[in-house]
N, C-alpha and C positions, 0 to 999 in steps of 0.2 A: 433480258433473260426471263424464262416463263416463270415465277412463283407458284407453285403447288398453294401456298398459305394462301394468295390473295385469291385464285382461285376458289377454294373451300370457302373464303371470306363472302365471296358472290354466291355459293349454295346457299351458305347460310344465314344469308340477306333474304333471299329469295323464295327459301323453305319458312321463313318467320314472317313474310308476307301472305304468304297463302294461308298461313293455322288460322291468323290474324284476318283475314275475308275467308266470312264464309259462305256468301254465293262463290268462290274460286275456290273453294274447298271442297266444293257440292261440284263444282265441276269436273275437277280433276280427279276426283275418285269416287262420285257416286253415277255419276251420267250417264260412263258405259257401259255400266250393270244394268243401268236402267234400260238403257236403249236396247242390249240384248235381249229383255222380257220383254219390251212393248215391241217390238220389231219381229220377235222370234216368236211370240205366240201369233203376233198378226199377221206375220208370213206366211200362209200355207196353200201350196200349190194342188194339194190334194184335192182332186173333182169328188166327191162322195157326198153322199145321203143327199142327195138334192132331189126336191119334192113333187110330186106328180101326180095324176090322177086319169083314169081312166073313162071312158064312155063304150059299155060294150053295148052294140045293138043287138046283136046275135044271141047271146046269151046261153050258150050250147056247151057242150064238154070242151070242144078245142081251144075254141075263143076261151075259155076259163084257163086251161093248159096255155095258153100264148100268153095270157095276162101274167100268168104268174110266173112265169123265165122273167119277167122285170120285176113283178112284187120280192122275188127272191133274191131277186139281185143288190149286191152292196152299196153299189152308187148309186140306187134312188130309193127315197123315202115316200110309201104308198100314203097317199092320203083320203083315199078312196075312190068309189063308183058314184057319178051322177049318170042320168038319164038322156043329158041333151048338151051339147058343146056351149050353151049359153050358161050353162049354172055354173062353170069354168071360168068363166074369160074374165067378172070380179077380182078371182082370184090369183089371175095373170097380172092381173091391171094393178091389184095391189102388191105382188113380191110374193104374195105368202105359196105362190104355184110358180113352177119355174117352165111346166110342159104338163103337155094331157095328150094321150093316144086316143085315136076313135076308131074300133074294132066297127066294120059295116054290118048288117045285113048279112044271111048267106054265106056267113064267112065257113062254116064250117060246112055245110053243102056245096059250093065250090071248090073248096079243098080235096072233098071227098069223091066229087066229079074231074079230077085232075085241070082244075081249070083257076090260074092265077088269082090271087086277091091283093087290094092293095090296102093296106094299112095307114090311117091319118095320123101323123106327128105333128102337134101344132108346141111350138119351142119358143118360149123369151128370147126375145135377138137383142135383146139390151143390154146384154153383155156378150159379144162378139165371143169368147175366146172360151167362155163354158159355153156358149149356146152350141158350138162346133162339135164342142166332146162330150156334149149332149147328146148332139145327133149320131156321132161315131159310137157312142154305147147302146144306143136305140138300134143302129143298124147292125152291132154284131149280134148284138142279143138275136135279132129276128133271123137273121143268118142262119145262127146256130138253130133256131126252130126249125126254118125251113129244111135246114142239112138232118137234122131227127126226123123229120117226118119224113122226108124223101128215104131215107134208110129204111125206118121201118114197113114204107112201102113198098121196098125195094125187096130187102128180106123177107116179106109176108108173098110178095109174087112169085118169085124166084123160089122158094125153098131155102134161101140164105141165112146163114146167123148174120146179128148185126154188126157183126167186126169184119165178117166177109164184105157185107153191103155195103162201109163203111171205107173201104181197100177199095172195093171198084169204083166207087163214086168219088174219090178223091185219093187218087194213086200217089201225089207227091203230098207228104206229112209235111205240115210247116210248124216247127216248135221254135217258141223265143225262149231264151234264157237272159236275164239283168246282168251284168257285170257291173262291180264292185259295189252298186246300191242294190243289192237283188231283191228288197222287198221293195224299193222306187217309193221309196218315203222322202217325203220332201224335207221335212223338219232336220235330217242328217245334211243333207245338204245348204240348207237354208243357215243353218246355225256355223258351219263351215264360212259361209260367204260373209256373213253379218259381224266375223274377225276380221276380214278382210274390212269392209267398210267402218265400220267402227273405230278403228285405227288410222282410217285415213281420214274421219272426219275430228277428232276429239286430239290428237298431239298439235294440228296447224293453229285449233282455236284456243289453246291453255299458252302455247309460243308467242303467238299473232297479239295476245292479251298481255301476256307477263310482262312482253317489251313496251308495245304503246301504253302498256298502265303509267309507267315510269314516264315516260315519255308528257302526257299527259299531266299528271301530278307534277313534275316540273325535276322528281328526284331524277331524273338522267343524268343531270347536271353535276350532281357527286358525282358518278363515274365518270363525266369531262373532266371534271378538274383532279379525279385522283389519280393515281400512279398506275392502277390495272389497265393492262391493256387493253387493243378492242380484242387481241383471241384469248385476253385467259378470260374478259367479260362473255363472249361468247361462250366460251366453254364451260363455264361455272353457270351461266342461265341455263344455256341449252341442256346439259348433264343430268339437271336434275328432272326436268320433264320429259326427258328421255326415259331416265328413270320408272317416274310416275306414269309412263305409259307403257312399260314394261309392266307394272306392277299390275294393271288394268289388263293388258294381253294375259296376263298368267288368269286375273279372274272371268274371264271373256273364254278361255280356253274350258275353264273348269267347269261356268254354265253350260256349255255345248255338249260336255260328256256328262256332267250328273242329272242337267234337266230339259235337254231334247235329245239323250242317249245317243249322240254321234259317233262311230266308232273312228278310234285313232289309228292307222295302220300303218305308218311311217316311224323315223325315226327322231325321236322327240329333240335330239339336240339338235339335229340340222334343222328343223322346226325350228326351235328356238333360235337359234343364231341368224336365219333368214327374216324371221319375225325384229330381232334386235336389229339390222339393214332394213328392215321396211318401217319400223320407226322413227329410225335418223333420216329417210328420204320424207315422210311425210314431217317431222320438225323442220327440217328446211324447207318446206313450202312455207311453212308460218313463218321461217324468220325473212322471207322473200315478203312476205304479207306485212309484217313489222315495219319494213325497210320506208314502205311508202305509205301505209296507212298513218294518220296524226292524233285519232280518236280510237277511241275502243269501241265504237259504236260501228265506224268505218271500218275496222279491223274483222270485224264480227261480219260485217254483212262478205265483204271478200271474202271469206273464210268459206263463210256459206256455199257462194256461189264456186269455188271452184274445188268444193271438197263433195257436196250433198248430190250435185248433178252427175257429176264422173262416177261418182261408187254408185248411183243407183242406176243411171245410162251406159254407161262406158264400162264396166267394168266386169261384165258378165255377171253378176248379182241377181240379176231380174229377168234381162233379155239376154241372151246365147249371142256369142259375137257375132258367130256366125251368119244371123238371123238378121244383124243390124246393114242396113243400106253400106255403101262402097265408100262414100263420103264417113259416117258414121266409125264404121271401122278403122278408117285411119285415124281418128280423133282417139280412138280406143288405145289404137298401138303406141300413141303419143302421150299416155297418161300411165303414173306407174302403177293403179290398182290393178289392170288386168294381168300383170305379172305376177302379181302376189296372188291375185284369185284363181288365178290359175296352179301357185305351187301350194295352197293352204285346200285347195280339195284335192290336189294329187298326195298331201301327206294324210290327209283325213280320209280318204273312201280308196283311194288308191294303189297307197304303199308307195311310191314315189319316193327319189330320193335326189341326193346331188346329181346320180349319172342320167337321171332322165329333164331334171330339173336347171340344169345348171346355166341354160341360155337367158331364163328370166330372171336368176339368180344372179347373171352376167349384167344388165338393163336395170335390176333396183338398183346395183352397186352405182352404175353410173350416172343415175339421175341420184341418190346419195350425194355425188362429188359434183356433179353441176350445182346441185341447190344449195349444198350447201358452200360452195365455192362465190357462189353468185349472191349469198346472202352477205360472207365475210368480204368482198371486194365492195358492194354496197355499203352496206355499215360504215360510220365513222365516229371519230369522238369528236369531231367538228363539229359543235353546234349549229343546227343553219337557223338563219336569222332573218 
């Protein structure tokens, strides 16, 4: 028959271990806060103020008008005029320039004789992924030059105002609009995902630890030979770090809204109660990690490896599922972070709720009842020898 007492008996073994270590004190309640500032301020997907400089050879009113649709512009930081492409390329070489334009010759005599110019973009490729949306803000911007000046020439020929010229030259309007992050801040999303990962690295390694501590120290052996069984020992460990990562998701929650202003648009209990399911499926990974790890050292580095890769590959945290290879993906759908990252940005930016949510919400419950099913059939109080 289950005792409640002996139960509370194993929290309160368990909670007098931890006050008592305090690198496992520092763990379990200081390291998620931690990791949400050192993650959340490092995270930031924003492309802005990236540094540049210019080479105008021309030096004419338009070339000065073309310079500065990029000096004004928000995502690049002017760092001024040199005279020659070589007084640049130092500056490439060292980081401190990320790209430099070279405005030619003639530029503004060409233009004015309706006759093409081309504009030099020389761009940092050393980092693939701004060097891209470097060049994609380089190209709108010139875009949008060239589309003003063809209007103005338009309207000055014609007799047109510029809103006429503007209709004829470009008869279909194309306007975007953001949904649900409409100002496309990343830190609201980032700090959304970083609940998601944070929880699934920090419950498997306080589980994976608490049990091989035991294990390890050699006190296992009291609960062989005492009377608790192995489900009120499970539940009486497991309970309480369930707990204490409960208590870390409520402070994980509260850094996201008071200090990277993420707006909350869902409804906080089903939040909550999905969040309490995706705690118990990640404790049952640790007590899967428990079952076969001997050391804590072992316990740690498993932990590692199938907690840090999946939340930051697998999970849409970083890379968009979507985006990941055919193989990759199915790794994804086989892991329960993407579930959860998928229902903690549809309550944070989306409004989301059960009726949209409830297929992922279906997939935590059940790797919940595998893990932790598969931990409790593992486990025993047979000492192995």
């Amino acid at each position: 028959m289950i005792s409640p007492q002996r139960i509370f008996a194993v929290v309160r073994k368990e909670w007098l271990e931890i006050i008592r270590d305090r690198i496992f004190f520092v763990l379990a309640f200081v390291v998620a806060a931690f990791l949400m500032l050192l993650l959340g301020y490092g995270l930031n997907f924003d492309v802005e103020d990236l540094p540049f400089g210019i080479v105008d050879h021309d030096k004419t009113k338009l070339s000065r008008d073309f310079s500065y649709q990029f000096i004004a512009s928000r995502y690049f930081d002017f760092k001024g005029y040199r005279s020659s492409e070589k007084a640049f390329e130092p500056l490439i070489a060292s980081g401190k320039l990320r790209a430099y334009l070279v405005i030619p010759e003639h530029f503004q005599r060409r233009l004015l004789g309706s006759k093409p110019v081309k504009v030099l973009a020389l761009i940092d490729g050393t980092y693939p992924f701004r060097a891209n949306l470097m060049r994609g803000y380089f190209q709108a911007i010139a875009s949008r030059f060239s589309t003003e000046y063809l209007v103005r020439f338009v309207a000055q020929r014609y007799g047109m105002t510029r809103d006429q010229a503007r209709k004829a030259l470009a008869p279909v309007a194309f306007e975007t609009r953001y949904m649900y992050n409409q100002s496309v801040n990343s830190d609201w999303s980032v700090a959304a995902k970083l609940i998601m990962a944070i929880l699934l690295m920090t419950p498997p390694f306080l589980t994976a630890l608490g049990v091989v501590r035991e294990k390890e120290s050699g006190s296992i052996y009291n609960i062989y030979a005492s009377t608790v069984t192995r489900f009120e020992f499970l539940v009486g460990k497991l309970s309480l770090y369930v707990v204490i990562s409960l208590l870390n998701a409520c402070v994980l929650y509260a850094m996201a809204r008071i200090l990277f202003l993420s707006p909350f648009k869902g409804n906080l209990l089903f939040f909550s109660l999905v969040t309490l399911l995706y705690v118990i499926c990640t404790t049952g990974i640790g007590l899967v990690i428990s079952v076969f790890a001997r050391t804590q050292i072992s316990a740690m580095v498993v932990a590692a490896i199938v907690t840090i890769v999946p939340a930051a590959l697998y999970s849409g945290c970083i890379i968009p599922i979507a985006s990941l290879s055919k193989g990759a993906q199915v790794m994804a759908h086989l892991m329960p972070a993407m579930y959860y990252n998928n229902i903690v940005l549809g309550c944070f930016l989306k409004g989301s709720g059960a009726a949209e949510m409830w297929p992922d919400v279906l997939v935590l419950g059940g790797y919940a009842v595998c893990l932790l099913g598969t931990g409790y059939a593992l486990f025993t109080k047979r000492p192995k020898v």
